[in-house]
VOGU-3710 file (C-alpha; in Angstrom, 3 decimals, decimal comma):
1> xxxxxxxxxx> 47,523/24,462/-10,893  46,090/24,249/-7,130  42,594/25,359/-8,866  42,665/22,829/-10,824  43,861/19,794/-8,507  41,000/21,170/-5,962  38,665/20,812/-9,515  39,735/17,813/-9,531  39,422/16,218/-6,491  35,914/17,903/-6,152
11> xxxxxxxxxx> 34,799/16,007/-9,468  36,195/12,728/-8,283  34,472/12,987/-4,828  30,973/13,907/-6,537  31,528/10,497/-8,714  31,781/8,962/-6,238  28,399/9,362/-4,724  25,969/6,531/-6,118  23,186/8,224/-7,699  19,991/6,493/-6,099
21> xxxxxxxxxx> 17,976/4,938/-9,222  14,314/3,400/-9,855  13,726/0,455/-11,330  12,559/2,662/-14,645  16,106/3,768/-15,055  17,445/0,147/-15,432  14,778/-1,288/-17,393  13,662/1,276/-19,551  15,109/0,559/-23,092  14,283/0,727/-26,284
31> xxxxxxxxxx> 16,401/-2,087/-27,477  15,474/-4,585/-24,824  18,609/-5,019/-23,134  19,404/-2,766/-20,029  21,431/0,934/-20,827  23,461/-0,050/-17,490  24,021/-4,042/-17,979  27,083/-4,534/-16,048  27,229/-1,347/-14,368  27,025/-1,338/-10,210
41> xxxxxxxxxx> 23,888/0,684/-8,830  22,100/2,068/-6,443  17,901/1,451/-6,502  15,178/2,382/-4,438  11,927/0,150/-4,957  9,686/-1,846/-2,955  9,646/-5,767/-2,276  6,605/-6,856/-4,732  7,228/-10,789/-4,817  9,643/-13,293/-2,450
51> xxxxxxxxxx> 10,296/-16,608/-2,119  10,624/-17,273/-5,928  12,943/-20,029/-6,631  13,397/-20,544/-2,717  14,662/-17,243/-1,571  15,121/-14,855/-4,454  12,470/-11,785/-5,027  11,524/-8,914/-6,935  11,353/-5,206/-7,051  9,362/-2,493/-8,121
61> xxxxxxxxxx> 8,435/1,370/-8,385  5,796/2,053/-6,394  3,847/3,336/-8,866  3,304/-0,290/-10,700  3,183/-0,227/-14,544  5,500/-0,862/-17,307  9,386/-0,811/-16,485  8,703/-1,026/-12,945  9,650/-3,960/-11,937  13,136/-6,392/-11,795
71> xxxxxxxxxx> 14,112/-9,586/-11,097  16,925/-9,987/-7,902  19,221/-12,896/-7,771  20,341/-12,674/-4,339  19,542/-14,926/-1,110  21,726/-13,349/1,040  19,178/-10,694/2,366  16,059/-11,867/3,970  13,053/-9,501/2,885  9,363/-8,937/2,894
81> xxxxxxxxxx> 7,248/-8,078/0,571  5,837/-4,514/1,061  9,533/-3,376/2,536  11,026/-0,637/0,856  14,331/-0,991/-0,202  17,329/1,051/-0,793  20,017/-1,711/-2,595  23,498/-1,771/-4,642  23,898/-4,373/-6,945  25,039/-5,132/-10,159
91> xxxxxxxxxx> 22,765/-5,011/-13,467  23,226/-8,133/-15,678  21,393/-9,582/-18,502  20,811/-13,523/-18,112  20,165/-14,834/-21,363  17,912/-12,189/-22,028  16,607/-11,566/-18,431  17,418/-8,614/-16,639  18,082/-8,710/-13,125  19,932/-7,627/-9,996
101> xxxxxxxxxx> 22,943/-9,364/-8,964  25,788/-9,523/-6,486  23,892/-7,662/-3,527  26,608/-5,848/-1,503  24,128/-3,966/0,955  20,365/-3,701/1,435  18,695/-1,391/3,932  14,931/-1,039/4,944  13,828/2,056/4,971  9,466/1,858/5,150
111> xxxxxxxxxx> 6,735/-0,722/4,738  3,369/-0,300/2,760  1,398/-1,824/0,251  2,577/-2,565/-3,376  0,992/-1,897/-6,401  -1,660/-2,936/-8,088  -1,513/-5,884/-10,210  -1,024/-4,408/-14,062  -4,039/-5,380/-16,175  -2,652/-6,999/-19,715
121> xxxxxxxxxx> -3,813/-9,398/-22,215  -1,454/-12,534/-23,464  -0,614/-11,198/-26,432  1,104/-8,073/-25,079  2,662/-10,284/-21,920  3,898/-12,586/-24,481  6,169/-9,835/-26,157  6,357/-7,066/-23,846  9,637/-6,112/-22,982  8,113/-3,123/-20,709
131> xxxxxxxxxx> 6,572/-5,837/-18,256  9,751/-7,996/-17,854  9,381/-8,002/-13,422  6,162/-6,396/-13,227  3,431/-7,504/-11,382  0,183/-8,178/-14,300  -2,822/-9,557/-14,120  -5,434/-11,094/-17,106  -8,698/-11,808/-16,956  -11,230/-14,303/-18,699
141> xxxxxxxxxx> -8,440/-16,961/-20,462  -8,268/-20,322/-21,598  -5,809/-22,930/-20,380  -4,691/-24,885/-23,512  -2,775/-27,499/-21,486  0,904/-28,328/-20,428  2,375/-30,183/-17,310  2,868/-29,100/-13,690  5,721/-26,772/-14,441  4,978/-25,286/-17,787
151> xxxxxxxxxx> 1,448/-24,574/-19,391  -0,042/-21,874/-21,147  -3,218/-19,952/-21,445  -4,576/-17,708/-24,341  -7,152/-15,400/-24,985  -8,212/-13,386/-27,986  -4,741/-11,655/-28,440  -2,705/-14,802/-28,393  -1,114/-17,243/-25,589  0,932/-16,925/-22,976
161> xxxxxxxxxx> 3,139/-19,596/-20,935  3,048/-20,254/-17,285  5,749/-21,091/-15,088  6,300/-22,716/-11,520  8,917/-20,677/-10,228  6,900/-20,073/-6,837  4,974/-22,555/-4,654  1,849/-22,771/-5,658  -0,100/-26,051/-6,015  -2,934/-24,987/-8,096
171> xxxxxxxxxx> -2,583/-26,114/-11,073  -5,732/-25,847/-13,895  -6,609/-28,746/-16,569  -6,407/-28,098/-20,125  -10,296/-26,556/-21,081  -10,296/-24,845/-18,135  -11,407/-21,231/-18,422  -9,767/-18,879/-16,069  -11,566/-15,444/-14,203  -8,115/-14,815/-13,441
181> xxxxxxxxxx> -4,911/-15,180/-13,222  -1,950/-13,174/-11,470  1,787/-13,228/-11,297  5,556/-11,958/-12,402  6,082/-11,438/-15,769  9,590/-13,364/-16,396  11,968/-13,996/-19,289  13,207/-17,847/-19,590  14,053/-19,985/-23,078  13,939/-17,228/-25,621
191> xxxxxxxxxx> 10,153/-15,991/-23,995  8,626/-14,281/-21,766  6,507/-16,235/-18,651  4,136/-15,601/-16,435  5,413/-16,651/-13,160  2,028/-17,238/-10,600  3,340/-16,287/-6,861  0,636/-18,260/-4,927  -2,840/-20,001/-4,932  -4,667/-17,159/-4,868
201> xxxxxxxxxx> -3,554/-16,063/-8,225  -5,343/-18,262/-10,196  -9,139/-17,836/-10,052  -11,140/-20,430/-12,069  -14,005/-19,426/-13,066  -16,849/-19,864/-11,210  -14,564/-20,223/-8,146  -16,236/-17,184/-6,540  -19,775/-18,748/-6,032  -20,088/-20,979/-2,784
211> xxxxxxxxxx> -21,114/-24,426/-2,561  -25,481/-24,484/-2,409  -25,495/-25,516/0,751  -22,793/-22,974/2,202  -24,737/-20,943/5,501  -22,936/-17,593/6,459  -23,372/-16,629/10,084  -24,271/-12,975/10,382  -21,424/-11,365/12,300  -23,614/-9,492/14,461
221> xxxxxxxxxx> -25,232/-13,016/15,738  -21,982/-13,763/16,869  -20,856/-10,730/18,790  -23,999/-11,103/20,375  -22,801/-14,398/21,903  -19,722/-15,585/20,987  -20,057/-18,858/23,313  -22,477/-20,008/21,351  -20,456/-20,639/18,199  -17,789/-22,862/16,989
231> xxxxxxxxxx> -17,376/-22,850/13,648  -18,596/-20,728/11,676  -18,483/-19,122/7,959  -18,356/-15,603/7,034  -18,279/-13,015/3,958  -17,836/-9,533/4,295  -15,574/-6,691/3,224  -12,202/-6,134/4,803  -12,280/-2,530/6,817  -8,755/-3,221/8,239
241> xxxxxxxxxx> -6,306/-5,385/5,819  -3,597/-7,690/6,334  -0,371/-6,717/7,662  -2,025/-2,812/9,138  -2,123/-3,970/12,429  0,189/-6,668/13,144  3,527/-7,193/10,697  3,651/-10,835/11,771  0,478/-12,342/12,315  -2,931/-12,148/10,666
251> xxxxxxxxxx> -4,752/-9,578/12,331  -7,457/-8,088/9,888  -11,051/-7,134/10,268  -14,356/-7,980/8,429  -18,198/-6,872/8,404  -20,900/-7,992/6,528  -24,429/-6,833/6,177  -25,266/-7,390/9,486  -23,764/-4,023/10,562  -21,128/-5,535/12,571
261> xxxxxxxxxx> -17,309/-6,792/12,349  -14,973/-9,095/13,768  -11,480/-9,661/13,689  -10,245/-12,610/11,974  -6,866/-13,976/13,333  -4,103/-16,612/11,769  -0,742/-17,097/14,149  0,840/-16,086/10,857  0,956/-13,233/7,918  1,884/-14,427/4,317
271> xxxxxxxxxx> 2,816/-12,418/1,347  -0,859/-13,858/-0,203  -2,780/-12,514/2,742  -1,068/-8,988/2,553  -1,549/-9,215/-1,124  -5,453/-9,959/-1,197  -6,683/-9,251/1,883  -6,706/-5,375/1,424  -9,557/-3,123/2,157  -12,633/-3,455/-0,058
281> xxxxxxxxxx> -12,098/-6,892/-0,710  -14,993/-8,986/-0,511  -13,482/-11,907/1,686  -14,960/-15,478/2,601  -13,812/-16,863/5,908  -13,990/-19,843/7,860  -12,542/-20,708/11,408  -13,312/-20,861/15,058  -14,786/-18,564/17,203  -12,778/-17,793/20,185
291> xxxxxxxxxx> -11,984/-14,390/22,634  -8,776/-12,895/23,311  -8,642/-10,109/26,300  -12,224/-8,957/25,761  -11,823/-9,307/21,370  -13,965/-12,338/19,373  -12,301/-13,296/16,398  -12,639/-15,923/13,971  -9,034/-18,414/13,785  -8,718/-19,291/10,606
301> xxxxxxxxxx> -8,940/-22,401/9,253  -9,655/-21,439/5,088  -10,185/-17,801/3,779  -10,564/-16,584/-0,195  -10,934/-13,246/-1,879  -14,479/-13,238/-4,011  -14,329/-10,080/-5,195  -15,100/-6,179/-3,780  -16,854/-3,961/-2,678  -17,339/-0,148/-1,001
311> xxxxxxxxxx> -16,525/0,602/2,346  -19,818/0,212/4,885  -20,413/3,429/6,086  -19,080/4,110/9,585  -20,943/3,867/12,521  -20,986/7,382/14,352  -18,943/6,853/17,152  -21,249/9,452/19,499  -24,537/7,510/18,845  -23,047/4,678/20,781
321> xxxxxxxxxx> -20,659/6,543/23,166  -22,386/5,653/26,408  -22,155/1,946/25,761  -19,444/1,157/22,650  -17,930/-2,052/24,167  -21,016/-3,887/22,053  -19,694/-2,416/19,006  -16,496/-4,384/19,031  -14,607/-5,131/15,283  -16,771/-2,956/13,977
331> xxxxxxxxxx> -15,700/-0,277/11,510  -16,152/3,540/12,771  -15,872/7,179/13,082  -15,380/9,933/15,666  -14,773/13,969/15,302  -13,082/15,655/18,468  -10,280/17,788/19,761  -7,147/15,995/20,438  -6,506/16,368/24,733  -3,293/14,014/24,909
341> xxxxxxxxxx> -1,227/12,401/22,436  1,999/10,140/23,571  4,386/7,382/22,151  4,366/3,882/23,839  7,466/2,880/21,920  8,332/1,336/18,912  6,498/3,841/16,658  3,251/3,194/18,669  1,302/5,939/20,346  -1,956/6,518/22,438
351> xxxxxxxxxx> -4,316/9,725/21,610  -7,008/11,056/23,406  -9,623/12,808/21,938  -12,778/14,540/23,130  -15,866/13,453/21,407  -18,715/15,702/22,792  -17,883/15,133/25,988  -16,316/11,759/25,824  -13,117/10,514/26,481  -11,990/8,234/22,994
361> xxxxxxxxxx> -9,157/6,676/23,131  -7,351/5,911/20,016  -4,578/3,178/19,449  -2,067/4,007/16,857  0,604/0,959/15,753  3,529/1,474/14,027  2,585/-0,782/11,524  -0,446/1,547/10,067  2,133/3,978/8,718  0,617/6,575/10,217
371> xxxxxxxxxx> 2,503/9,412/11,948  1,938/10,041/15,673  4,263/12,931/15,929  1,669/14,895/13,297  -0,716/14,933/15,422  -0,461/17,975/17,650  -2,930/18,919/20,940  -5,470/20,816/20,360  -6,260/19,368/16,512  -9,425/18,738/15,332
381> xxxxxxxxxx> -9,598/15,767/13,691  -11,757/13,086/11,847  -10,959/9,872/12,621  -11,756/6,180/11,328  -11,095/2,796/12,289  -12,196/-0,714/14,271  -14,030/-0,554/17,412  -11,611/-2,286/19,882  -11,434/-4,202/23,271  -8,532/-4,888/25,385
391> xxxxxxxxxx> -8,877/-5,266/29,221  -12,423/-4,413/28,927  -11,752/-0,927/27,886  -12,937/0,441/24,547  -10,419/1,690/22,177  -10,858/2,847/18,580  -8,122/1,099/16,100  -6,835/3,125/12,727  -5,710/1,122/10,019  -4,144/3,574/7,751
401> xxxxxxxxxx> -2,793/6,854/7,258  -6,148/7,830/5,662  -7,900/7,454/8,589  -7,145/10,658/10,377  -7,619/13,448/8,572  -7,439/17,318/10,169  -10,019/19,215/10,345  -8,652/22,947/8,181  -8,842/25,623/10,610  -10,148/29,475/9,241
411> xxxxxxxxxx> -7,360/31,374/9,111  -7,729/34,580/11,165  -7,971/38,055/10,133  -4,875/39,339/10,988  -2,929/35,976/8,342  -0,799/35,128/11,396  -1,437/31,048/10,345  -0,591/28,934/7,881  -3,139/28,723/4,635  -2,720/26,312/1,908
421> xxxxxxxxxx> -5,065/26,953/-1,189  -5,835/24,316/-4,039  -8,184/24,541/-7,131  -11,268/22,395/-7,207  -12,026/18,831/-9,196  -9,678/16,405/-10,173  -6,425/16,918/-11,317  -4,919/15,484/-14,687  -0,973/15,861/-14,925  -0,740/12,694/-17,765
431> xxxxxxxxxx> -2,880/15,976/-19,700  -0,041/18,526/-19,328  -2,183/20,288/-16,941  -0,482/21,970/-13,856  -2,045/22,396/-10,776  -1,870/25,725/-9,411  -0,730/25,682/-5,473  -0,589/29,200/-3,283  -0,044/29,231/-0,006  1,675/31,607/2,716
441> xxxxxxxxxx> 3,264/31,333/6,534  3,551/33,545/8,769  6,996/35,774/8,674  10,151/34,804/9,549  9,142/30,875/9,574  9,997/28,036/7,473  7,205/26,787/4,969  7,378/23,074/4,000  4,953/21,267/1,206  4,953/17,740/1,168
451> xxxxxxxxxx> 2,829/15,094/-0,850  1,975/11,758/0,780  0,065/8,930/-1,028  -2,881/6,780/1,173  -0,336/4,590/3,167  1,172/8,033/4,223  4,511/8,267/2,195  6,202/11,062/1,263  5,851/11,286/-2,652  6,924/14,548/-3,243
461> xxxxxxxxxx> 8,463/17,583/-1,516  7,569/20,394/-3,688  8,867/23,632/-0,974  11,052/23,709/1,459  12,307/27,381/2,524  11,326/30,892/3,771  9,032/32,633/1,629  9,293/36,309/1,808  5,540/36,832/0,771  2,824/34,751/-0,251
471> xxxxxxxxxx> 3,823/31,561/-2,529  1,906/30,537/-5,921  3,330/27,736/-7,551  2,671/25,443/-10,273  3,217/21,309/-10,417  3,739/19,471/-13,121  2,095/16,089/-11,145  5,719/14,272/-11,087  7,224/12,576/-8,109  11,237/12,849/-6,802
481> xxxxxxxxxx> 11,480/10,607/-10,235  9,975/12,639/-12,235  7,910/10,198/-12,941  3,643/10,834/-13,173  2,212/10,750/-9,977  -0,259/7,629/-10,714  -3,924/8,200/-9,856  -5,401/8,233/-6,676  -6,059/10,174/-3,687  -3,230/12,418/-2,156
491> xxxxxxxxxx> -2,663/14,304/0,939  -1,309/17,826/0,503  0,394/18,994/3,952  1,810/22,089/4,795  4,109/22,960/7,402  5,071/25,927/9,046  8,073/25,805/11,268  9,670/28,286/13,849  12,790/28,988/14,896  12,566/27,213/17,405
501> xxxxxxxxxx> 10,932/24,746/16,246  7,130/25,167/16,676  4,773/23,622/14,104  1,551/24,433/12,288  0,389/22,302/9,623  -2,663/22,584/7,595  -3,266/19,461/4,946  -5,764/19,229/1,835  -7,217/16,247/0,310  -5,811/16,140/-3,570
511> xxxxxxx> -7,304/13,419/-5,994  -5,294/12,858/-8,941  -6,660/11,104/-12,967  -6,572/11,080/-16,035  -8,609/10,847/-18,974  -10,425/7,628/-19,986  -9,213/5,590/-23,349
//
């Protein structure tokens, strides 16, 4: 009988821990309402859209794609898109709409970017279940007309109304024909919507060809002498996006052909600037020229997204090391043993690194997502990122976890270090393939293997113990979800940790595809 009661209480104590869900596992259905309508959960996603309908938002799997994303009906917790979430609410279907409800506590537990827009067509939009709260995006269409509120597009696979849920003032004429056009994926009167979230999601054709008599200023002719501008226009590709280096205020970078960059600078970050301006993108600018503590920038007065483009290659940091102050806002790179590495507070840290010689100093804010206390003494390292000024000394500015990568060490003869060995090419898990991972630590210490995506999340912890010999094991390319890791590239890192508490990690570079259709 005491068995039993213990049994018992055990059970109801286990039930009582929420289970924490994706968004997949309340909108995945093959009926189209949700398995758990009604039912009180617990989801982890990240902030993909705010401010619709005033103050309500939506949430997604940071993976993007189909049954990622949900609708939240609550305005009693102020977010951000990019946050990511951890939530209890209450599933319900709203005439046909499901969405999150009833919001009894929301915590913030990381920032980083959200996913990719989902490419579609209007036909599928226009009956796709799997896209209710997702984040799509169609190109070439036709707008067939409609008033301020409610119009609709089409294309070769059918039509596809739009919505005014959000803020946006953009609206297209009937005949117009569309490069473009972005948004939420909604359910309202018996069909699904396309709900635009800003401006910037609607790109009439055409719109990314400037006026004849537009003249760009070559960057470099203004960091040559900033006094002698006032306003000015610019196009270039982002090296450092929105929201990397400041969480509240514009603070991204841009270089054009010229060979040069500059910071452009807006007293304030919206969900459209984090959204667009991302690295790559092929940016148009406008604004004032002005200097802040020893930095030109350009204040913004108008800005658009015309399309993208590859990284410029990096300027070698040592062929300009005697004099780099010249090569502020510019994008760069520097190889060098790591001499000093401390926090400043709030998740920022300084690190000082010997480049041939030279003293670098490297600025790391907490905003980048990148990880100060991984970086150990002693590492060599690779590192990337915006030649910067302040006080008139030169600093060099990281924008993302990507842009410090370890040099791998040769392990020694005697196998007293860490070694982590992957195969070669690309890896294709959506192919039933599995990837092949050995590696070994020395004896008596812990081994950890951890998988973190670009913006330098943890996506999967595949070990965590004491080997007693050398490991080999094989991945199946699914996250903590079980869900496909989606296609990118990956950092591998592992860790090797001491008794006491001593580190060595070693980290591999792992790109992940799959096949083309």
């Amino acid at each position: 009988m005491k068995k039993s009661l213990i049994l018992l209480l055990i059970l109801i104590a286990l039930s009582s821990i929420a289970e924490t869900l994706s968004v997949r596992d309340i909108q995945f259905s093959s009926s189209g309402p949700s398995p758990l309508n009604g039912q009180v959960v617990t989801v982890a996603g990240i902030i993909t859209a705010t401010d619709y309908s005033g103050d309500k938002y939506y949430l997604g799997d940071r993976g993007g794609g189909p049954w990622s994303g949900v609708y939240v009906y609550d305005y009693s917790h102020p977010v951000s898109v990019g946050e990511f979430v951890t939530l209890t609410a209450t599933v319900d279907e709203y005439y046909g709409l499901t969405e999150l409800k009833t919001v009894t506590a929301l915590s913030v537990d990381s920032t980083g970017a959200i996913p990719e827009p989902w490419p579609t067509n209007c036909g599928t939009a226009d009956t796709s279940e799997s896209l209710e709260g997702v984040l799509v995006e169609i190109a070439n269409v036709y707008v067939v007309g409609g008033v301020d509120s409610l119009w609709e597009i089409s294309d070769a696979t059918g039509s596809l109304k739009v919505k005014k849920g959000f803020s946006y003032t953009n609206r297209p004429s009937a005949g117009d024909t569309l490069e473009m056009i972005r948004g939420m994926i909604s359910y309202s009167w018996n069909e699904f919507v396309l709900e635009p979230r800003f401006n910037a999601d609607i790109v009439s054709a055409g719109d990314t060809t400037p006026p004849p008599d537009t003249v760009f200023t070559p960057i470099a002719d203004i960091q040559a002498n900033p006094a002698g501008f006032d306003e000015v226009i610019v196009q270039g590709v982002i090296t450092a996006p929105a929201g990397a280096l400041k969480d509240n205020q514009l603070k991204a970078y841009i270089q054009d052909s010229s060979g040069k960059g500059i910071q452009i600078f807006e007293w304030s970050l919206t969900a459209e600037m984090e959204s667009l301006l991302v690295r790559g993108a092929v940016a148009r600018v406008s604004g004032a020229v002005t200097e802040y503590l020893g930095t030109t920038e350009i204040e913004v007065d108008d800005w658009a997204v015309v399309g993208s483009d590859t990284m410029p290659a990096p300027l070698e940091f040592s062929s300009v090391s005697a004099n780099p102050i010249p090569w502020e806002g510019t994008w760069m790179k520097a190889r060098g043993t790591v001499t000093d590495r401390y926090s400043t507070g709030d998740g920022n840290w300084n690190v000082e690194i010997d480049v041939g010689g030279t003293e670098l100093l490297a600025r790391i804010w907490s905003t980048t997502g990148i990880n100060g206390d991984e970086i150990a003494v002693g590492d060599d390292i690779t590192i990337s990122g915006i030649g910067g000024v302040f006080n008139s000394a030169f600093q060099l500015l990281p924008a993302m976890p990507e842009d410090i990568l370890t040099v791998p060490f040769t392990v020694n003869p005697s196998g007293e270090a860490a070694e982590l060995i992957l195969p070669e090419g690309v890896f294709v898990p959506s192919a039933d393939e599995l990837m092949n991972i050995g590696f070994t630590v020395p004896s008596g210490k812990r081994a950890v293997l951890r998988l973190f995506d670009r913006m330098g999340r943890n996506v999967a912890t595949l070990y965590d113990a004491v080997p007693s010999a050398a490991m080999s094991l094989s991945w199946n390319g699914r996250d903590e979800t079980s869900q496909f890791v989606r296609e990118g590239i990956y950092l591998l890192q592992l860790e090797s940790i001491g008794v006491s508490g001593e580190r060595e990690t070693v980290r591999k570079t792992l790109v992940i595809g799959s096949f083309l259709k």
